[in-house]
GUDOVO-473916 format. One record per residue (C-alpha): residue number from 1; y negated, x, z negated. Coordinates in steps of 0.5 Angstrom, whole numbers, plus 500, padded with zeros to 3 digits. Each point is the difference from the previous one (the first is absolute). Layout:
N
NUM|Y|X|Z
...
//
This chain:
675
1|880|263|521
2|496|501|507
3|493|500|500
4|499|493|503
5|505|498|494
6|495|504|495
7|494|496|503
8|502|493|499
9|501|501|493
10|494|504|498
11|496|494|504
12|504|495|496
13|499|504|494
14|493|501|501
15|500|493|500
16|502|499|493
17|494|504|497
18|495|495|502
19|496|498|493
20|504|495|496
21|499|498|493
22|502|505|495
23|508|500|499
24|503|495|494
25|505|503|495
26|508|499|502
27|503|494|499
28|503|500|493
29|496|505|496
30|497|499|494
31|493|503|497
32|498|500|493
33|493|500|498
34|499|502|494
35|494|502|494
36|499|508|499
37|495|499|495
38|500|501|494
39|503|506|498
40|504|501|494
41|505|506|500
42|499|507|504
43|506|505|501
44|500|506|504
45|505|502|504
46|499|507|504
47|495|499|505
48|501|492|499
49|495|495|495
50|505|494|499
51|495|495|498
52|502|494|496
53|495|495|501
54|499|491|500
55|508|502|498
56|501|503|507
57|501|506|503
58|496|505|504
59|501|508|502
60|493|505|501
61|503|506|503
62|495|505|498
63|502|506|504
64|498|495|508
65|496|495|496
66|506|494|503
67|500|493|496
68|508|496|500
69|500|493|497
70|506|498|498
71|504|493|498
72|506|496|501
73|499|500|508
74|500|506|501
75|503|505|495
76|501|497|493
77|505|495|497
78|495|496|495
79|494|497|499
80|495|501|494
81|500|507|498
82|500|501|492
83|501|508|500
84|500|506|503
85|502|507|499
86|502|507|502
87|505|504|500
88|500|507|502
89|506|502|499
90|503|495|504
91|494|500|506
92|500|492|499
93|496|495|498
94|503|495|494
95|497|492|503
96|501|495|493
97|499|493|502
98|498|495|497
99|506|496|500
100|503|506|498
101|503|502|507
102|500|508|501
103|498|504|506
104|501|507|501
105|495|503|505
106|500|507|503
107|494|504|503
108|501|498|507
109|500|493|498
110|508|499|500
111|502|494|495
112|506|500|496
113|501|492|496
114|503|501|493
115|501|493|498
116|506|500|495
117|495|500|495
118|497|494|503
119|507|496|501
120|502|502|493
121|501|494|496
122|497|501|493
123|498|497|495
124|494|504|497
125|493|501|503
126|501|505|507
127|493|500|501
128|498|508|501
129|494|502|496
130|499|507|502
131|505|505|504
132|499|508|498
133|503|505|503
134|504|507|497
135|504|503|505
136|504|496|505
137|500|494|496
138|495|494|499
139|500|497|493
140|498|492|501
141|498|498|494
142|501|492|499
143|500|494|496
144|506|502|497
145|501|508|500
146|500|505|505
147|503|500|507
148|503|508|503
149|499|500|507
150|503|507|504
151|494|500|506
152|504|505|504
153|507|496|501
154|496|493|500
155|504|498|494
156|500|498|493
157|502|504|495
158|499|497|493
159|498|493|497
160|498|500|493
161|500|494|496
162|495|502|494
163|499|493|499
164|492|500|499
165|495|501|507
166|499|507|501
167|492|501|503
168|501|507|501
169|505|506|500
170|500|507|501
171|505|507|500
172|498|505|496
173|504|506|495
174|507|497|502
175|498|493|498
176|498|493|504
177|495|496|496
178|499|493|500
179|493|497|498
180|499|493|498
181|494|496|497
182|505|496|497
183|504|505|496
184|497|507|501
185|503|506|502
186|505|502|502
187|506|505|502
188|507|502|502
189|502|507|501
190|503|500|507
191|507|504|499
192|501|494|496
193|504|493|503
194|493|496|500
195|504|494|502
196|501|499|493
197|493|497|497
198|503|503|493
199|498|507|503
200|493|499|501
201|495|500|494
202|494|499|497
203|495|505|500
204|493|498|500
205|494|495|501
206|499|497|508
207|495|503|502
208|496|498|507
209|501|504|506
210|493|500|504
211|502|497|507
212|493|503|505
213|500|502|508
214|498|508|501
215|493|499|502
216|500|504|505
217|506|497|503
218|497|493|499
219|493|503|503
220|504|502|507
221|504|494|500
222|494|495|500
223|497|503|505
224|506|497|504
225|500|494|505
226|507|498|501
227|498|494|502
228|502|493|499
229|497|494|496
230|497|500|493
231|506|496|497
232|507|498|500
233|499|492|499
234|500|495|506
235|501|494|498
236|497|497|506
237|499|503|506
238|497|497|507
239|500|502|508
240|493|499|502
241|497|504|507
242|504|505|499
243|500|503|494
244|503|497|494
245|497|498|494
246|504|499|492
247|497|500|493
248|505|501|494
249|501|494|498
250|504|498|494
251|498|494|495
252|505|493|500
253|500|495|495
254|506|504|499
255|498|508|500
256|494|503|497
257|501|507|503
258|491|502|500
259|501|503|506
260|493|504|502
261|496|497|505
262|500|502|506
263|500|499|508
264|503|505|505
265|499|500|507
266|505|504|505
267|497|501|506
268|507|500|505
269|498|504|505
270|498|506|497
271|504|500|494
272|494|500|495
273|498|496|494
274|493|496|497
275|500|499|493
276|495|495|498
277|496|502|495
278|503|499|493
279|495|502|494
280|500|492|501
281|500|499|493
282|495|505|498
283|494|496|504
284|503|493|498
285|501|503|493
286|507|496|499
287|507|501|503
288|501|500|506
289|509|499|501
290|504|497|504
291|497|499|507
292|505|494|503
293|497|498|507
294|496|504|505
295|496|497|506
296|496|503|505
297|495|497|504
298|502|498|507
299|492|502|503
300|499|506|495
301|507|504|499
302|495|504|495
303|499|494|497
304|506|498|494
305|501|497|494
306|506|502|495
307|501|494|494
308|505|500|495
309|500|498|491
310|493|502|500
311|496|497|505
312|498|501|508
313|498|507|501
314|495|501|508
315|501|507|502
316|495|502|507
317|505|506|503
318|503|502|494
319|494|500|495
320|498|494|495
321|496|496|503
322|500|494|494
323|504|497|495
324|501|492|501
325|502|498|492
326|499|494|495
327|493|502|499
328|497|500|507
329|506|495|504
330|503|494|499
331|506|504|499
332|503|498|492
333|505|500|496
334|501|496|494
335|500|502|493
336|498|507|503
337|492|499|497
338|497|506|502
339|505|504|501
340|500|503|507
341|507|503|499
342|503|492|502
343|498|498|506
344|506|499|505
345|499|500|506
346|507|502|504
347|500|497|506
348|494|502|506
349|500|499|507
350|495|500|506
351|500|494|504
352|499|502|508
353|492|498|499
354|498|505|495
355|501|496|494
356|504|503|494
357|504|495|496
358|502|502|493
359|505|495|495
360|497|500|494
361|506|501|494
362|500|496|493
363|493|497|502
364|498|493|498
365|496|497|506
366|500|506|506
367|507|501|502
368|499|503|507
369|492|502|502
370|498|503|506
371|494|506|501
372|496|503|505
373|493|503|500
374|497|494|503
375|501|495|497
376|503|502|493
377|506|497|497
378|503|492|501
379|505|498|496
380|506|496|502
381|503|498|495
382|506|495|500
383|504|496|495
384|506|503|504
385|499|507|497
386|499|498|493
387|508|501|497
388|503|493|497
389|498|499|493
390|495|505|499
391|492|500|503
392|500|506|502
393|502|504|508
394|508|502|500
395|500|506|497
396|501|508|504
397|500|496|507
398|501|506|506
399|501|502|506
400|494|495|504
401|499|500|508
402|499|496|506
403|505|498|504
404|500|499|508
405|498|493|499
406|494|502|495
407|504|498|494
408|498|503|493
409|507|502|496
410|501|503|493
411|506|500|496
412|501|500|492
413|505|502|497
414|499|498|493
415|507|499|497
416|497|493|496
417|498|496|507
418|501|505|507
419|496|498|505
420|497|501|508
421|493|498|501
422|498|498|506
423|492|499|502
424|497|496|508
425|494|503|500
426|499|495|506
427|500|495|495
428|499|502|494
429|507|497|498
430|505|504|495
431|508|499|498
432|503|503|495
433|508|500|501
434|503|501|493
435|507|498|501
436|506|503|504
437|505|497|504
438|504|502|505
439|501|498|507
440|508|497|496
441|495|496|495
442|502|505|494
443|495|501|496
444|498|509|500
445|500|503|492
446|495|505|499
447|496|500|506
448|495|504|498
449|496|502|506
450|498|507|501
451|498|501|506
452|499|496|506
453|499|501|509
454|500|498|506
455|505|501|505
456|500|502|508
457|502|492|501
458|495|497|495
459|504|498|494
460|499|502|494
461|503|505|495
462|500|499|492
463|503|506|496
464|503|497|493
465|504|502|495
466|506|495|503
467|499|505|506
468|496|498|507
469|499|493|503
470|497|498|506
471|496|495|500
472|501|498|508
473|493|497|504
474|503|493|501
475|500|500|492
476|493|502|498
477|496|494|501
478|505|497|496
479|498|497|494
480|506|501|497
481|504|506|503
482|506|503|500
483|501|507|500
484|506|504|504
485|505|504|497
486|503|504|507
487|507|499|500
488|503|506|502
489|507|499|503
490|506|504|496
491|503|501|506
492|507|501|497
493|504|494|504
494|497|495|495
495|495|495|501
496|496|503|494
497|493|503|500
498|496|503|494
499|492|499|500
500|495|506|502
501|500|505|494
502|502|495|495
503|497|501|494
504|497|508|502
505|494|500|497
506|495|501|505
507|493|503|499
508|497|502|506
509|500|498|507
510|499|502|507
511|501|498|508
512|501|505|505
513|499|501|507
514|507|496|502
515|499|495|495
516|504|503|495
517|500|499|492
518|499|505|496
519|502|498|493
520|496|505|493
521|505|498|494
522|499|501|493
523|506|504|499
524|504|500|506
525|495|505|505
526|499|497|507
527|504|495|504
528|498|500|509
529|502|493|502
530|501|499|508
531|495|496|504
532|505|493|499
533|501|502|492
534|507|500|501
535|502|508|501
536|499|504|494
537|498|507|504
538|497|504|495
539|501|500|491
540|496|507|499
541|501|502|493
542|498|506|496
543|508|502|499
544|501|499|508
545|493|502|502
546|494|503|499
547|497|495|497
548|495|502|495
549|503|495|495
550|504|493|500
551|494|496|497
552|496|498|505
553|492|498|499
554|497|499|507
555|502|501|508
556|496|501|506
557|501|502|507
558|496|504|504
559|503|496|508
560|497|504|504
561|506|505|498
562|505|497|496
563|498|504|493
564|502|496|494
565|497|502|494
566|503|498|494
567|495|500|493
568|506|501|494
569|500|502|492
570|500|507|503
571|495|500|505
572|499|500|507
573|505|500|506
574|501|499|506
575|506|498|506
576|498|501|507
577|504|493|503
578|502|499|507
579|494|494|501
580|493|499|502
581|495|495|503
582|501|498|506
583|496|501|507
584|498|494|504
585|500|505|506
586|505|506|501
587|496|505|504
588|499|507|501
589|495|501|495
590|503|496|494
591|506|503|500
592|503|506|499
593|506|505|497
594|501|504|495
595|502|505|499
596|500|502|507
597|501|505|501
598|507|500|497
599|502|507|499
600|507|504|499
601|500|499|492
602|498|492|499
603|506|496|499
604|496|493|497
605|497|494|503
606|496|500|507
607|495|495|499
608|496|495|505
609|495|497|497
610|494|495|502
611|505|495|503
612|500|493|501
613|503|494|496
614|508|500|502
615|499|504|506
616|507|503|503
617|500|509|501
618|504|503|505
619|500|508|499
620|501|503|507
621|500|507|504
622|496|501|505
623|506|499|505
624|500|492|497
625|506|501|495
626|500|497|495
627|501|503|492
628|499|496|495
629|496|492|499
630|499|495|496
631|493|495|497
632|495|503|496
633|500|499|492
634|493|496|500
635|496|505|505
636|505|506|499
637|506|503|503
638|504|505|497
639|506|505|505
640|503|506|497
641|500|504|506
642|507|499|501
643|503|495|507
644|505|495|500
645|506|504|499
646|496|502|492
647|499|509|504
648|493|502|500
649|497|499|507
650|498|507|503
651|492|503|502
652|496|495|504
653|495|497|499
654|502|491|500
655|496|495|501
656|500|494|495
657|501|493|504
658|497|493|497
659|500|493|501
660|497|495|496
661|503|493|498
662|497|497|506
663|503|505|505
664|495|505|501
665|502|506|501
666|497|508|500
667|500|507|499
668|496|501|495
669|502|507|497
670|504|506|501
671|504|505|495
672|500|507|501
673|508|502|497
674|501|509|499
675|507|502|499
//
């Protein structure tokens, strides 16, 4: 290369080093976000602490003072840790999960999977109680007896079935025993075949084996900040100025799971997390469980009230500001007396004015209430949100916000009448829509609305338990609306088509930057749905994916970089999509590539981001050929790096040409290729 050569592209390279936003994951990674709280078991293998806490894992290695998280993203092959342990012998660490799934670690955090003994089909009770270590082998005692794990050569040696849950075991003088608190103690010589139950016997009372962390290991490791939240419960997540706010969730008319309350805000751009204060119950003096809705002041990001089965909680940059309950608000609930630990308030949402709209579950006459500090709370209620047959507000209604038109929604998914709830604060008129039909004039069974959004084109989602329904702009003023079911062509030579994920239950929703769908379920993982709802691009589940679990509680989406985030029964997860928010304007300022560099050993995605809506891409070289083209997904564009001929394109530096849908067109970034 001459040295006029090496000048033009160290100018163009140069070029390429002006200040931008920090660089997004690739395109198709996912993360986990997981709690390492809590911490209930400690082993120590030669310079490491493996370190089990919230049911997670974590590493301290003592000799240069380095912290690793693991999880199923990264390393492991489950989620829920239910014990750890040791084994010298064999330089591994034995991973028990709660499913009863196997991981065998080694010290430099190489993961071998052991599943036989979870695909094993057994009658009897597998759950692990303990694991103890003799040798090379790991005795798992177990709901039914005691299973031998050879951790050196990755495999099971023996499974004995003594027909009793085994609590402990342990090797000692040539014998295995067997410690149970149902049948006492235990013991089988080990030259003997102890297969056979008849060769183990009785040979004393149970007697409990105290179960305590070294306390100068736990001291060391409480000193530790491995990052992350406090909690693995997301029940509801919302994207709000950059940082994504959740709370645990968990109570249904259906489920009871007494989840501790809690708010936990993710601050996105530096990967650091504020959990609210927690000791709420011991400053209110009742429980504090199941915080379902969380909204945040449109004037006063500080500013965020959290609600749930026990009334609406004010919190003032993560510290309780003040309770809002049956004594000192108009929020009730009936036949809860006095009782503080009933006030259900599931659903809340701010309005663009700075006025927090709560609806008030189970209550007699203040259905939907609205608050701000000035002039207090006002009642609205309405006849509508009262359920058929009873005098009392529909019961667990969620998922409230204001669409585009400034229309209040909600949904209910009680099973005796399922409803969407819709308020015009305008006028001060409500409509309660409790009977589903089709757009064929079916009636839709078991329409239980978990969740409900808007749409980049304005129409209105329902996620039920009969699967999704739209509820199109043209519908919505009508008195009695009907509901479409998308027909998805078979595309199998017949006329035929089948509705939109037809009986999947749907539990949570979100739109993308492409005015794509994605679909939470409450047992099939997550659905990505195309902009016309005709292409089913993505189904992530936890076998096929890195998806935490396939229960899912909540969606968001942080548009300016495509990040999904996914709250399941596991924990939290996120996906790194191909969409964003648009720009109204492409500019050499708002739009920029990453990597970029791209260096010799990247073989992922390319991704252009901060384009506008439909715009077309061409790739060039700085001769003008042409590499690759395509439109934007919502405002972003992905290359892989290689020309139209599918080879990688050699050194240089190519410049990213773009055109809006009305034809204007530009250069608006380069990319730098190094081979």
């Amino acid at each position: 290369m001459t040295f006029g050569k090496i000048s033009h592209w160290l100018t163009g390279f140069f070029l390429l080093l002006a200040p931008s936003p920090a660089q997004a994951a690739t395109v198709g990674t996912w993360k986990a976000y997981m709690a390492y709280h809590d911490i209930t078991e400690i082993e120590q293998g030669g310079d490491l602490l493996f370190i089990l806490a919230s049911d997670n894992l974590y590493t301290y290695n003592t000799n240069d003072q380095s912290l690793q998280t693991y999880d199923k993203v990264n390393a492991l092959s489950d989620c829920n840790i239910a014990h750890i342990k040791y084994c010298p012998a064999a330089k591994r660490l034995v991973i028990v999960y709660e499913n009863e799934n196997i991981d065998l670690m080694d010290l430099g955090g190489g993961v071998t999977n052991l599943s036989d003994y979870y695909n094993a089909s057994l009658t009897e009770d597998k759950t692990v109680n303990s694991i103890d270590i003799d040798g090379a082998y790991a005795y798992l005692s177990t709901g039914f007896g005691i299973v031998k794990v050879n951790v050196k050569d990755a495999e099971i040696s023996d499974t004995y079935s003594l027909g009793f849950a085994v609590n402990y075991s342990y090797v000692q003088d040539g014998y295995l025993y067997a410690t149970s608190s149902a049948k006492g103690l235990y013991r089988g010589k080990m030259t003997d075949n102890l297969l056979d139950a008849a060769n183990w016997n009785r040979t004393g009372d149970y007697s409990a084996r105290s179960v305590t962390v070294d306390e100068d290991l736990l001291a060391t490791a409480s000193a530790l900040s491995p990052g992350g939240p406090q909690y693995n419960h997301f029940g509801f997540l919302k994207y709000y100025g950059g940082k994504l706010y959740s709370a645990g969730g968990g109570w249904s008319y259906s489920k009871d799971q007494q989840r501790k309350g809690c708010v936990q805000v993710l601050d996105n751009g530096n990967d650091e997390w504020q959990i609210y204060q927690d000791d709420v119950a011991s400053v209110t003096g009742h429980n504090y469980l199941d915080v379902m809705a969380v909204a945040v002041d449109p004037q006063d990001n500080g500013h965020v009230f959290a609600s749930g089965r026990t009334g609406l909680y004010e919190f003032e940059n993560g510290s309780l500001k003040q309770e809002h309950n049956l004594h000192n608000s108009p929020l009730t609930a009936v036949g809860a007396g006095t009782n503080k630990n009933f006030v259900l308030v599931l659903a809340n949402t701010f309005d663009s004015e700075g006025n927090l709209w709560c609806f008030n579950n189970y209550s007699k006459d203040n259905s939907l209430l609205a608050y701000n500090s000035t002039d207090g709370w006002t009642s609205h209620h309405k006849d509508a949100f009262v359920m058929k047959g009873s005098d009392v507000s529909f019961y667990d209604t969620r998922s409230a916000f204001f669409d585009s038109r400034g229309l209040l929604w909600m949904g209910c998914p009680h099973w005796g009448e399922p409803a969407l709830l819709c308020y015009q604060k305008s006028s001060d008129a409500a409509k309660c829509i409790s009977s589903f039909v089709n757009q064929d004039g079916t009636t839709i069974s078991d329409a239980r609305v978990n969740c409900v959004t808007e749409d980049l084109d304005k129409n209105i989602w329902l996620g039920t338990k009969a699967g999704p329904l739209m509820l199109t702009t043209g519908q919505i003023t009508e008195d009695s609306p009907y509901f479409t079911q998308v027909k998805v062509p078979r595309n199998d030579g017949t006329n035929y088509a089948d509705y939109l994920l037809d009986g999947v239950s749907i539990t949570a929703m979100a739109v993308d930057g492409a005015g794509r769908k994605w679909f939470g379920t409450e047992s099939s993982g997550v659905y990505l749905i195309s902009e016309d709802n005709l292409e089913e691009i993505y189904h992530f589940t936890e076998e096929n994916s890195k998806l935490l679990s396939d229960e899912i509680e909540a969606i968001a989406i942080d548009n300016s970089t495509g990040e999904v985030f996914f709250g399941t029964a596991n924990g939290l997860c996120s996906y790194m999509s191909d969409a964003v928010s648009t720009n109204s304007e492409m500019t050499k300022d708002n739009v920029w590539a990453y990597p970029n560099p791209v260096r010799p050993d990247y073989t992922g995605l390319i991704t252009v981001t901060g384009l506008s809506y439909q715009a077309d891409v061409k790739i060039v070289t700085s001769n003008g050929v042409l590499v690759a083209e395509g439109k934007s997904n919502g405002g972003l564009f992905t290359w892989d790096g290689k020309d139209l001929k599918g080879k990688r394109v050699a050194s240089g530096v190519y410049m990213v040409l773009v055109a809006t849908e009305t034809g204007d067109k530009g250069v608006v970034c380069k990319i730098a290729v190094v081979n």
